[in-house]
ZAVO-55602 format. One record per atom (N, C-alpha, C): residue in one letter; atom name; x, y, z. Coordinates in pm, whole numbers. Layout:
N
   r    a       xx       yy       zz
   A   CA        X        Y        Z
...
# end
This chain:
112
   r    a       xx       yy       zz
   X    N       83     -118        0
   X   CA        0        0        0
   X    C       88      125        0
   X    N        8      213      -64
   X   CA      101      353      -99
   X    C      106      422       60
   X    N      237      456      100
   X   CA      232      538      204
   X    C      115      667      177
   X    N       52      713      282
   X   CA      -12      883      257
   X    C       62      969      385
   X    N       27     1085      353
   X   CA      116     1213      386
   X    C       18     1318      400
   X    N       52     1444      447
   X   CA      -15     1545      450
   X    C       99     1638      419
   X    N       57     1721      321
   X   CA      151     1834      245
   X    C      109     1955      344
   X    N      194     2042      425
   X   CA      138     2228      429
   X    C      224     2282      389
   X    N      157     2365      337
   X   CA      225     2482      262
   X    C      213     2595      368
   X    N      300     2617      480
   X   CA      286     2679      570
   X    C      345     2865      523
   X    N      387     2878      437
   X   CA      400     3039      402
   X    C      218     3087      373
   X    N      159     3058      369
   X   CA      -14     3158      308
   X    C      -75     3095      453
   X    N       -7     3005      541
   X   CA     -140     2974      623
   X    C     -160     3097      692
   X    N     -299     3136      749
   X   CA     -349     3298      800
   X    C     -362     3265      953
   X    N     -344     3127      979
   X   CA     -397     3104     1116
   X    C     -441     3145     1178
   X    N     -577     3102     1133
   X   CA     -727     3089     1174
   X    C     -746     2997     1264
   X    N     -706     2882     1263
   X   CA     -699     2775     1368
   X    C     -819     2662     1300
   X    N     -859     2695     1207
   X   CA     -980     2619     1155
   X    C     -956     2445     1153
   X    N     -786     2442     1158
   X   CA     -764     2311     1173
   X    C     -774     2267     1312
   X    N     -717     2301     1357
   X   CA     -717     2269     1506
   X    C     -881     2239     1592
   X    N     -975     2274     1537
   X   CA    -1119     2271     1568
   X    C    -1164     2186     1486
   X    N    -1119     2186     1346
   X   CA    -1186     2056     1293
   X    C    -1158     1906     1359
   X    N    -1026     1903     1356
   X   CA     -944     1797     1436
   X    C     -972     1793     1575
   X    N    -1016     1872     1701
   X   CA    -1070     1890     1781
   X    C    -1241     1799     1815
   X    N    -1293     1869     1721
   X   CA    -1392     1806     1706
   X    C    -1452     1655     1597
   X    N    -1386     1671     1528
   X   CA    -1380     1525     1460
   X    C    -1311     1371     1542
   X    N    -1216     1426     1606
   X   CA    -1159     1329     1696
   X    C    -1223     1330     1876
   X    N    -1327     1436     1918
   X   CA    -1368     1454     2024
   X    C    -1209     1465     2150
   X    N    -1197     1587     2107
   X   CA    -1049     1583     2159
   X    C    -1105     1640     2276
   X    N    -1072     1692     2437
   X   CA    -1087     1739     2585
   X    C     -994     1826     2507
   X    N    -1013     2004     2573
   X   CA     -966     2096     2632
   X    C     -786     2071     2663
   X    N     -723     2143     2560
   X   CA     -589     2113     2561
   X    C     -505     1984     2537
   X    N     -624     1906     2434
   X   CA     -546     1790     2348
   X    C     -531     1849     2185
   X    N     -465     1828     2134
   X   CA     -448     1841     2024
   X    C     -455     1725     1885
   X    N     -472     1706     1800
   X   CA     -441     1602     1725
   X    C     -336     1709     1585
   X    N     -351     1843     1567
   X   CA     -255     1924     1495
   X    C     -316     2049     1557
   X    N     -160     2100     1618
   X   CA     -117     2243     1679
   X    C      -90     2375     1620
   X    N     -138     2444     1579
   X   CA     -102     2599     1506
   X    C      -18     2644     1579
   X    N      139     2664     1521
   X   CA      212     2706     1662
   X    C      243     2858     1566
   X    N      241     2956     1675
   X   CA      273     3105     1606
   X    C      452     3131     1603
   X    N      539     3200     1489
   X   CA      623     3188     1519
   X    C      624     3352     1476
   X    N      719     3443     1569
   X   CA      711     3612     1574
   X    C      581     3638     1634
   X    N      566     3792     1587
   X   CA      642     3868     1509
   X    C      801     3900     1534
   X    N      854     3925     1450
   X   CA      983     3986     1454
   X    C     1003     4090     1323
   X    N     1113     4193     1336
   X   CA     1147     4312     1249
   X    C     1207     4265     1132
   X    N     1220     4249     1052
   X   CA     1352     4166      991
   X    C     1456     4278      975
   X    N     1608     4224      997
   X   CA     1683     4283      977
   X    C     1718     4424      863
   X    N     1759     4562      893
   X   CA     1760     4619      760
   X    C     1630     4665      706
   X    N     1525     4661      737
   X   CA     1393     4693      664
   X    C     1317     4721      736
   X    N     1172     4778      659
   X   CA     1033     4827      787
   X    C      946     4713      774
   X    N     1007     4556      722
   X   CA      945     4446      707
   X    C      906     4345      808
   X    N      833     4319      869
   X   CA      801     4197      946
   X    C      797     4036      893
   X    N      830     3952     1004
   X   CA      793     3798      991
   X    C      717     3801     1060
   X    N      599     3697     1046
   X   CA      540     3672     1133
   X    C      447     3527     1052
   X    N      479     3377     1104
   X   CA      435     3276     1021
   X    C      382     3228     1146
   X    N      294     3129     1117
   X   CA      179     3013     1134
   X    C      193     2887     1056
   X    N      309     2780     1098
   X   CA      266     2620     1115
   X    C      198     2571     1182
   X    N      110     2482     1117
   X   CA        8     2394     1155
   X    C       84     2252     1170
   X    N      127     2203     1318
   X   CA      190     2079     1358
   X    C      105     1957     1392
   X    N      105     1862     1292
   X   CA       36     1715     1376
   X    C       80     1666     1467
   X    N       51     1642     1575
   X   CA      102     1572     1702
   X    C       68     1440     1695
   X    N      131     1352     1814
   X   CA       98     1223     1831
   X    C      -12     1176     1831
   X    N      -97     1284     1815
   X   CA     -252     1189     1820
   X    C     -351     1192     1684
   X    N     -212     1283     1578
   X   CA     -285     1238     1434
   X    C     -280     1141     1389
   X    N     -380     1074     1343
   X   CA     -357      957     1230
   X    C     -399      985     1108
   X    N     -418     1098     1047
   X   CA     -438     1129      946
   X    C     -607     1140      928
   X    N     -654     1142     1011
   X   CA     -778     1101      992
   X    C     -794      962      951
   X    N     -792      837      969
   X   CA     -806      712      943
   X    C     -932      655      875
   X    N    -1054      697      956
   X   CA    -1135      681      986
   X    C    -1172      742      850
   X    N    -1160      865      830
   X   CA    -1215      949      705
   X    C    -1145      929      601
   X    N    -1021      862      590
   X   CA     -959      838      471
   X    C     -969      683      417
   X    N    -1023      613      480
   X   CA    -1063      477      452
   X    C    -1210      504      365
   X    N    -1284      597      483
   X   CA    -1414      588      359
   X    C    -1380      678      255
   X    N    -1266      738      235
   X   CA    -1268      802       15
   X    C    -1259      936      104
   X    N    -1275     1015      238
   X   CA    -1270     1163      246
   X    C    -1115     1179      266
   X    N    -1083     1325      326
   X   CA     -971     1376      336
   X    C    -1010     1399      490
   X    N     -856     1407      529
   X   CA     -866     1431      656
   X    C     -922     1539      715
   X    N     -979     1582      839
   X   CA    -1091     1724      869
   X    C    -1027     1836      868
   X    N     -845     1865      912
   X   CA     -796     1939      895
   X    C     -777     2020      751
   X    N     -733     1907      700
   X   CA     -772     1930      516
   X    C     -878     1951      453
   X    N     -976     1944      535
   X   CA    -1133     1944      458
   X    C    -1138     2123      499
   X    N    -1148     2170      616
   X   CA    -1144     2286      706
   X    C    -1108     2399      663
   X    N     -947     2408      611
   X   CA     -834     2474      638
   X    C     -876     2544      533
   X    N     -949     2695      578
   X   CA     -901     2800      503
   X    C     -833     2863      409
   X    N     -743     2848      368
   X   CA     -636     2916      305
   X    C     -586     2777      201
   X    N     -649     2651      239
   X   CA     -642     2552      127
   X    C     -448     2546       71
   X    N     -419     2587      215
   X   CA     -265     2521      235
   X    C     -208     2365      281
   X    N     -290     2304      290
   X   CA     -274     2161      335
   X    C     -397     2077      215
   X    N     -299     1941      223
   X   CA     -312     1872       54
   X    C     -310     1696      126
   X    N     -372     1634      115
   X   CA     -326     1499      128
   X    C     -357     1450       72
   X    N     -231     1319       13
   X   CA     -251     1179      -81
   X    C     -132     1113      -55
   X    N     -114     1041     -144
   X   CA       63      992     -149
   X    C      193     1055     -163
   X    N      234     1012      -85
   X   CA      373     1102      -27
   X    C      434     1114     -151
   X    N      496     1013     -236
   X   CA      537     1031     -355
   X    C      527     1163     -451
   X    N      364     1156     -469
   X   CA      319     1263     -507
   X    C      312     1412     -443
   X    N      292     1388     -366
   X   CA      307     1533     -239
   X    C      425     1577     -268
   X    N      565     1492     -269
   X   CA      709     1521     -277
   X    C      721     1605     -426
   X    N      696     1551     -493
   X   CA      686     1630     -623
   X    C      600     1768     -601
   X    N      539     1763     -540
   X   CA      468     1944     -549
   X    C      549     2007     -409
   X    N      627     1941     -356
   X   CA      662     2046     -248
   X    C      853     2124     -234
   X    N      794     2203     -366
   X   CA      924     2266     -443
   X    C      958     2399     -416
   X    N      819     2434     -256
   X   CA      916     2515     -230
   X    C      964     2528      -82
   X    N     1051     2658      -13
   X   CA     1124     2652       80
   X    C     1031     2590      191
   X    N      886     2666      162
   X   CA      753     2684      331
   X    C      673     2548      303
   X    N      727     2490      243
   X   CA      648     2364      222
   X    C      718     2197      383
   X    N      621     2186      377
   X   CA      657     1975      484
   X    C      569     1905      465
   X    N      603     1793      486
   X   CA      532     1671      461
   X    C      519     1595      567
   X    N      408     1561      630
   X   CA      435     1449      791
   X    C      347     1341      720
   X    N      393     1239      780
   X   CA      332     1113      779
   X    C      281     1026      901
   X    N      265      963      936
   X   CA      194      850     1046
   X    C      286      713     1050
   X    N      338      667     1097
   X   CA      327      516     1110
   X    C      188      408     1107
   X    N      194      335     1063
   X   CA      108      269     1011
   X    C       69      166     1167
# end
């Protein structure tokens, strides 16, 4: 069986958190579990300029499985169904690897 993966394209995510609530609630997660974490990184100045950083990764933790449950029956996982900004992609890693050409791009996977 083809490994699967989840692609983010974490440079456009706006973090909204829309994942974190889908996954919240699709998995019936308690108050400070996570199954994927929006972690904020900045703001900061950038060096030399009147430019800011300021990014939003969306992290799966140990209690993703990709959605299992929803990817057995033909859906996508809830985070992926959710996500706003339509920065997160899942199928086969293979394939994922080929579209993730650029710097703000990762790929996580599950153990089986």
């Amino acid at each position: 069986m083809t490994q699967q993966g989840l692609l983010i394209d974490y440079e456009f995510c706006t973090g909204c958190h829309a994942c974190e609530v889908a996954c919240k609630v699709e998995k019936g997660l308690a108050e400070g579990e996570f199954g994927i974490k929006l972690t904020e990184i900045g703001p900061w100045k950038l060096d030399g300029s009147k430019k800011w950083e300021w990014d939003f990764v969306p992290m799966p933790t140990q209690r993703c499985d990709l959605c299992h449950d929803r990817t057995e029956a033909g859906k996508v996982p809830a985070c992926v169904h959710h996500c706003q900004s339509l920065v997160m992609e899942y199928g086969p890693v293979e394939e994922l690897a080929k579209k993730a050409t650029k710097s703000r791009v990762v790929i996580f996977t599950v153990e089986a």
